[in-house]
C-alpha positions as CSV (number, residue, x, y, z in Angstrom):
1,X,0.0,0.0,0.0
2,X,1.3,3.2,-1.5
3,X,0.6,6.8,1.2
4,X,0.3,9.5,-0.6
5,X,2.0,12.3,0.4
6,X,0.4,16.1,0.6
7,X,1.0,17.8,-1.7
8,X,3.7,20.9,-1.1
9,X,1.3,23.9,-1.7
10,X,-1.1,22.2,0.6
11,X,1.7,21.8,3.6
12,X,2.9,25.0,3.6
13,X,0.2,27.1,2.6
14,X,-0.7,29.1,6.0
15,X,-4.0,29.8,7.7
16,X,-5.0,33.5,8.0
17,X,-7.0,34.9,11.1
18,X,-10.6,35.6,9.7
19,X,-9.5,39.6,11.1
20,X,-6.7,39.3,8.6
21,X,-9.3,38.1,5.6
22,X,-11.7,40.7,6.4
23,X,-9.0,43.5,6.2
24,X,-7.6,42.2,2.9
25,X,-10.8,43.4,1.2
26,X,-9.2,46.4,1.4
27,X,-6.9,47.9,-1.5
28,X,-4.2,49.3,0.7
29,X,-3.9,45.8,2.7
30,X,-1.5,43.1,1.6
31,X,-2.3,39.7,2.9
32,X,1.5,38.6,2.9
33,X,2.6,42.0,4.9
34,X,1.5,40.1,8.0
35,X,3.9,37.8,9.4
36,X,3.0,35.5,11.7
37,X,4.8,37.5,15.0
38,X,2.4,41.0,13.7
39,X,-0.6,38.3,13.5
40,X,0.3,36.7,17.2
41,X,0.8,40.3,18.6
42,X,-2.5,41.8,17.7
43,X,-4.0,38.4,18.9
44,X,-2.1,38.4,22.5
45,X,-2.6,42.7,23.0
46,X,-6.3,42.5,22.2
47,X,-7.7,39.8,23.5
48,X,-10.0,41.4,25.7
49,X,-11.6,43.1,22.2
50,X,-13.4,40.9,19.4
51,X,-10.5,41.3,16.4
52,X,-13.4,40.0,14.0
53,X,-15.9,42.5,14.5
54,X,-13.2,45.7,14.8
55,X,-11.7,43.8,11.5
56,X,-15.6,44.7,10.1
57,X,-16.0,48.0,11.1
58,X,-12.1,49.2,10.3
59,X,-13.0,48.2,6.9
60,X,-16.0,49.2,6.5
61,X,-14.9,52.9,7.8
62,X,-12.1,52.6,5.4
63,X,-14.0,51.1,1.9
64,X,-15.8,54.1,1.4
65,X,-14.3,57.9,0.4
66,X,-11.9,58.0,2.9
67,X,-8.4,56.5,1.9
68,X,-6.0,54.5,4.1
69,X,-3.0,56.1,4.2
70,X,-0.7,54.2,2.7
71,X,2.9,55.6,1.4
72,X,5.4,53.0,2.6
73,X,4.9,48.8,2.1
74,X,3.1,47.2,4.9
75,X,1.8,50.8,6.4
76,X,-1.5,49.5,7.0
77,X,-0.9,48.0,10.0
78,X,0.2,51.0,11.7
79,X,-3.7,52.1,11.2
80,X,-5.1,49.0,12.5
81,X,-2.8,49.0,15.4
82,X,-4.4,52.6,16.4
83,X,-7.7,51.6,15.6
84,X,-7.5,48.6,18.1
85,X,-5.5,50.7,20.5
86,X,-8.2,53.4,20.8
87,X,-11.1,50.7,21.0
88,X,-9.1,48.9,23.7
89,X,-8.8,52.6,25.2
90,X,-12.5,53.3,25.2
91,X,-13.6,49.3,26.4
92,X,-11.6,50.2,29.6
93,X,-13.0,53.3,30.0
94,X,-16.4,52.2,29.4
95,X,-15.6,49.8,32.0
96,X,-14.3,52.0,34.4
97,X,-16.8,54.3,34.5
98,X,-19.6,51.8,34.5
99,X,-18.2,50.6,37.9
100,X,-19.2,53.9,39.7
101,X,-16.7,55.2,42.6
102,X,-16.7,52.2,45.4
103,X,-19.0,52.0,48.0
104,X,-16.7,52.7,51.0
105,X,-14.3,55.0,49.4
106,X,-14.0,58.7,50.7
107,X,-15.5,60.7,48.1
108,X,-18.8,58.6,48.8
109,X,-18.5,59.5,52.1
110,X,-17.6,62.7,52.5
111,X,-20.6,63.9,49.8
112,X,-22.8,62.6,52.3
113,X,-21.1,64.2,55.8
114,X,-22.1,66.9,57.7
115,X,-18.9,68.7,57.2
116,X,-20.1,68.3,53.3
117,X,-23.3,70.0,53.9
118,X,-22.0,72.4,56.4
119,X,-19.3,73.8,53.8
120,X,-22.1,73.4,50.9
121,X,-24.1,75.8,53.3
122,X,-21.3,78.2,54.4
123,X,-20.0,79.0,50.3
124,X,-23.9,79.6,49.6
125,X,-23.9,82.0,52.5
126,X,-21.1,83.4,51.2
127,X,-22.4,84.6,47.4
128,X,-25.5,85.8,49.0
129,X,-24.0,87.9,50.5
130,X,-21.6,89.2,48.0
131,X,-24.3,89.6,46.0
132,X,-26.5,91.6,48.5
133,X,-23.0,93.8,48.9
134,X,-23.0,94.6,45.0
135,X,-26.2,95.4,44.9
């Protein structure tokens, strides 16, 4: 019994992320500027984001009038390093603000004090009377 080996195209022939295939729609991307350590980076710094659907909307934002800036070979990855950066950016921040100030910190409790309300009090006093001196 002859086993037949596979073929050499079909051995060497890499497997693209389907982030990388959705980018290459675009004119200014070239699959092969990728190399596998730009493809593992992007996949290790943004895990916490979905590649796939940021892959979608970077091209879609891109397909249209405005033009990827493209001067120098393999430029394009510069852009969809900043585009993931700044949606990394904004997921934290969306985060962080969702979470509130914690319960027990001292800005919680000090807007609920007396000595909040007193000095609340004591600045409105304050205009007032400023205000009753103008006039």
């Amino acid at each position: 019994l002859k086993i037949m080996k596979p073929m050499q195209g079909e051995m060497w022939e890499q497997e693209y992320p389907e982030w990388l295939i959705i980018l290459d729609r675009l004119n200014e991307v070239t699959i092969s500027d990728a190399d596998d350590n730009f493809i593992k980076d992007i996949e290790k710094d943004y895990e916490s984001i979905n590649i796939v659907d940021e892959a979608k909307k970077f091209e879609y934002y891109w397909s249209g009038k405005r033009k990827l800036k493209t001067n120098r070979k393999g430029s394009w990855k510069l852009g969809w390093k900043n585009w993931l950066d700044k949606t990394k950016r904004q997921k934290e921040y969306y985060e962080r603000t969702k979470q509130g100030t914690p319960k027990n910190s001292a800005a919680n409790n000090y807007f609920r004090s007396k000595e909040y309300l007193q000095e609340v009090r004591r600045k409105q006093k304050e205009r007032k009377s400023r205000r009753s001196e103008i006039d």
